[in-house]
C-alpha positions in Angstrom: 146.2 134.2 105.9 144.3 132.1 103.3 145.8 129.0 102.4 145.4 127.8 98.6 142.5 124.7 98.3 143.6 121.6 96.7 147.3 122.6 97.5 148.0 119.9 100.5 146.9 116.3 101.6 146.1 117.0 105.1 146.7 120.3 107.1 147.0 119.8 111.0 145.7 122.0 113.3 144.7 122.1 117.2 141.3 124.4 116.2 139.0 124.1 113.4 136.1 126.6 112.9 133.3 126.4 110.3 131.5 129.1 109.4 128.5 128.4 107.2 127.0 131.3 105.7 130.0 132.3 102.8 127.9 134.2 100.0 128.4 132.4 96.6 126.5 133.6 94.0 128.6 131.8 91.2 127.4 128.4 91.9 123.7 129.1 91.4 124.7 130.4 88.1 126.2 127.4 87.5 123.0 125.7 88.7 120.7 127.5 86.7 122.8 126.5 83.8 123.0 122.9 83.8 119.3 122.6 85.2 118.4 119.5 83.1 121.6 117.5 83.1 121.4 117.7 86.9 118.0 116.3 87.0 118.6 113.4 84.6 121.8 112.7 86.5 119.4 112.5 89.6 116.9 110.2 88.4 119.7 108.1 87.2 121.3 107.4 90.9 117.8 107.2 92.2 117.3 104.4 89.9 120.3 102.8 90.7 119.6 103.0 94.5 116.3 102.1 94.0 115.1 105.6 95.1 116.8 105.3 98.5 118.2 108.5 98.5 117.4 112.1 100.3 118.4 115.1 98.8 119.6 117.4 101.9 121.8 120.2 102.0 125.5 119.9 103.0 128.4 122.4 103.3 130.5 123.0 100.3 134.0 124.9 101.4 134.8 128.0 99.7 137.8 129.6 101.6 140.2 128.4 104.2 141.8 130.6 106.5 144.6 130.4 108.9 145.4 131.8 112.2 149.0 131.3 113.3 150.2 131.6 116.6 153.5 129.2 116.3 155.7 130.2 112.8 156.6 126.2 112.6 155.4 125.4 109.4 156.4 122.6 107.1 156.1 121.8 103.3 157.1 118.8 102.2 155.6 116.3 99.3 152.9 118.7 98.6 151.8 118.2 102.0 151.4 121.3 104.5 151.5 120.7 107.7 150.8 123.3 110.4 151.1 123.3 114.2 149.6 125.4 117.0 147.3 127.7 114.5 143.5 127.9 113.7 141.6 126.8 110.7 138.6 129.1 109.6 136.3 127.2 107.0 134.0 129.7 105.3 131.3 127.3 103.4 128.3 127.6 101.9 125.1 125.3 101.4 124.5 123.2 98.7 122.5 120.4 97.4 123.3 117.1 98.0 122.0 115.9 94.3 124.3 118.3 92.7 127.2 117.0 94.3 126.2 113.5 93.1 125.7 115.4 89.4 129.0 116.7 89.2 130.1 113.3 90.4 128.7 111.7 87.2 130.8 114.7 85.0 129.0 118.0 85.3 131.2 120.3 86.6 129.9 122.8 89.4 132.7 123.5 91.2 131.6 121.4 94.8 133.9 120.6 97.3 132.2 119.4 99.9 133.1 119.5 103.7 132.6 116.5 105.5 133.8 115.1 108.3 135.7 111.6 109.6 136.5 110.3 112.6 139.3 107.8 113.7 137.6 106.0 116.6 139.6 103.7 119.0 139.4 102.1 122.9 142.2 101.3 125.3 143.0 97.5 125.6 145.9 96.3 127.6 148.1 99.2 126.5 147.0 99.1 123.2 144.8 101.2 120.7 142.5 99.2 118.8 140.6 101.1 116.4 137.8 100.5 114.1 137.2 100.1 110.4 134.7 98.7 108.6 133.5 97.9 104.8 131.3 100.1 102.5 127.9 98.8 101.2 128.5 98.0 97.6 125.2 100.0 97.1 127.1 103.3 98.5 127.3 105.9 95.8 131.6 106.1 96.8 133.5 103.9 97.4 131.3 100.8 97.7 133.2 97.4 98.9 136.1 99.8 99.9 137.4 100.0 103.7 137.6 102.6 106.0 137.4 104.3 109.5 134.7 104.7 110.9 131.9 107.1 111.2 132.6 109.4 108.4 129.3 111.8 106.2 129.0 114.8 105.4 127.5 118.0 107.4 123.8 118.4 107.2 123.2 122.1 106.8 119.7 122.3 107.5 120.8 124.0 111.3 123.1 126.3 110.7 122.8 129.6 113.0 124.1 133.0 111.2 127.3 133.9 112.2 127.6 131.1 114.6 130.2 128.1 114.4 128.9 124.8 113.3 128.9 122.1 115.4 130.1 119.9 113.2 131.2 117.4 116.0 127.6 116.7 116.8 127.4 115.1 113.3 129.9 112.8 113.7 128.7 111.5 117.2 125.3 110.9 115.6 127.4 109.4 112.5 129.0 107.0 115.3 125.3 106.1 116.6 124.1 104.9 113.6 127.2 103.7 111.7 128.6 101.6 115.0 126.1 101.2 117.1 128.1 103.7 119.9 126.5 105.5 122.2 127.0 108.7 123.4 127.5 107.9 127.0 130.8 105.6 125.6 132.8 108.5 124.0 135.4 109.3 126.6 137.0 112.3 124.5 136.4 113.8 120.8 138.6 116.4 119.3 139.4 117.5 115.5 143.5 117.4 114.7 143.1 118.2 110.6 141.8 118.9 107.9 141.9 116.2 104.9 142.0 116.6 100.8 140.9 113.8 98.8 141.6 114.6 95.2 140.4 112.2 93.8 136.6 112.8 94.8 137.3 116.7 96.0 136.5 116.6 99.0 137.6 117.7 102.1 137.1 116.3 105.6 137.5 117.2 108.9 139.6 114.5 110.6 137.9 114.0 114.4 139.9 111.8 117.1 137.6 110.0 118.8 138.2 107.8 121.9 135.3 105.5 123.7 134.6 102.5 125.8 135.1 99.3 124.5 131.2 98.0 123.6 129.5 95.9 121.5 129.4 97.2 117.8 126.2 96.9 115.3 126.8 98.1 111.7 124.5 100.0 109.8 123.9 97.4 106.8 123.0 100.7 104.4 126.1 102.1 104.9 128.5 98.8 105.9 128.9 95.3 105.6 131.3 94.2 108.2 133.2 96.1 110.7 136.5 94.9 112.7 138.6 95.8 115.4 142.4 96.5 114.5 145.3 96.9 116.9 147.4 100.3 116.3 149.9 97.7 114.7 148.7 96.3 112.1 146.7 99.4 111.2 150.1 100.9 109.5 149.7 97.8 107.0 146.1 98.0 106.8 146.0 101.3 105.0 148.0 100.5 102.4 145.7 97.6 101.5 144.4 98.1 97.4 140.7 98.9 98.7 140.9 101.4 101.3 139.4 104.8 100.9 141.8 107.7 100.0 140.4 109.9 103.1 140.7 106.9 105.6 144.8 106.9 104.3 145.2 110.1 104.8 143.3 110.5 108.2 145.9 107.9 110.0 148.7 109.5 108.4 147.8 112.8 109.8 146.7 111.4 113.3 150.4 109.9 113.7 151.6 112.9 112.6 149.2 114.6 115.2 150.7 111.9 117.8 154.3 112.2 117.5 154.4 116.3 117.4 152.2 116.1 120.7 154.6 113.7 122.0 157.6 115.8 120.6 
């Protein structure tokens, strides 16, 4: 069953699956056609960044998919929440500079797929997660708060009808973003599958939980990172500058928590 895009805030699911070679011969059409405003809107960030940026390719989601094995199924708030199914992502590549055109107004119908992860260690009974503050040289979001790691999936090893790891990303996104290592994380797993309207993109949301360590922020990407209790994070994400996706993720990991505890 395909389930309408930009129709929910978060979809939950046990399994997600991305698939990265979805045909899509409309958006280098839409390419072709804006050629020039692309490129000036390009030279335009570069400036602003002072050249610091790479144009990669990332995954742009064209079609979601669902696999039910459980008919529970809730809609409520324009939120759709699912339980025991599979999510199928069928994406295709794009560049990373058109994204950032369409951003400054040219419309080329990107919604990228990225991913997020909600990292947290064990301390006297407690979960104390992570968040830290955006760079205010970050093309989104700068000065705002979030979880972290979060980026987008680099495309450049994708496999042909093969699944993308796209779990691998986010542990190298904890590397560099935190300072983690990969001999900390003590379990990883995806739990849903995020909308954020207001930049259209979605993001896989990816529980992660480690060892307590030291943390080292990457200054590019943050300015400060902290250490919150799971009680205070409730209050937390309703704080003015906190990104949309990082709202949304801890809403659907409680979610996640309570039907797993249900």
């Amino acid at each position: 069953m395909k389930i309408i895009k930009e129709n929910f805030e978060y979809l939950l699911s046990p399994e997600i699956v991305v698939m990265g070679d979805y045909k899509n011969e409309d958006y280098c059409e839409r390419v072709n056609n804006k050629k020039d405003e692309i490129e000036l809107a390009w030279e335009k960030e570069q400036e602003r960044r002072n050249k610091k940026l790479f144009n990669g390719n990332i995954l742009n989601l064209a079609i979601i998919e669902q696999q039910t094995t459980d008919n529970r199924q809730q809609t409520t708030d324009n939120r759709q929440q699912t339980t025991d199914n599979r999510l199928i992502l069928q994406c295709y590549t794009v560049e990373y500079k058109h994204y950032l055109a369409q951003r400054s107004g040219i419309d080329l119908g990107i919604t990228p797929l990225a991913v997020s992860g909600i990292v947290f260690y064990q301390e006297n009974n407690s979960k104390i997660f992570y968040v830290g503050k955006r760079s205010e040289t970050v093309t989104q979001y700068p000065g705002y708060y979030e979880f972290i790691p979060s980026g987008s999936i680099d495309a450049k090893n994708l496999v042909p009808n093969q699944p993308v790891d796209y779990s691998k990303q986010l542990i190298i996104e904890l590397k560099e973003e935190l300072g983690v290592p990969v001999e900390d994380i003590k379990s990883h797993n995806a739990f849903c599958l995020i909308f954020d309207e207001i930049d259209r993109v979605y993001d896989i949301g990816i529980e992660i939980e480690v060892k307590k360590s030291k943390i080292k922020t990457d200054d590019a990407e943050y300015t400060a990172a902290q250490r919150l209790p799971l009680n205070s994070v409730a209050e937390y994400v309703k704080g003015k500058n906190v990104v949309n996706t990082s709202r949304k993720l801890f809403e659907a990991w409680m979610s996640s928590r309570f039907r797993s505890e249900a």
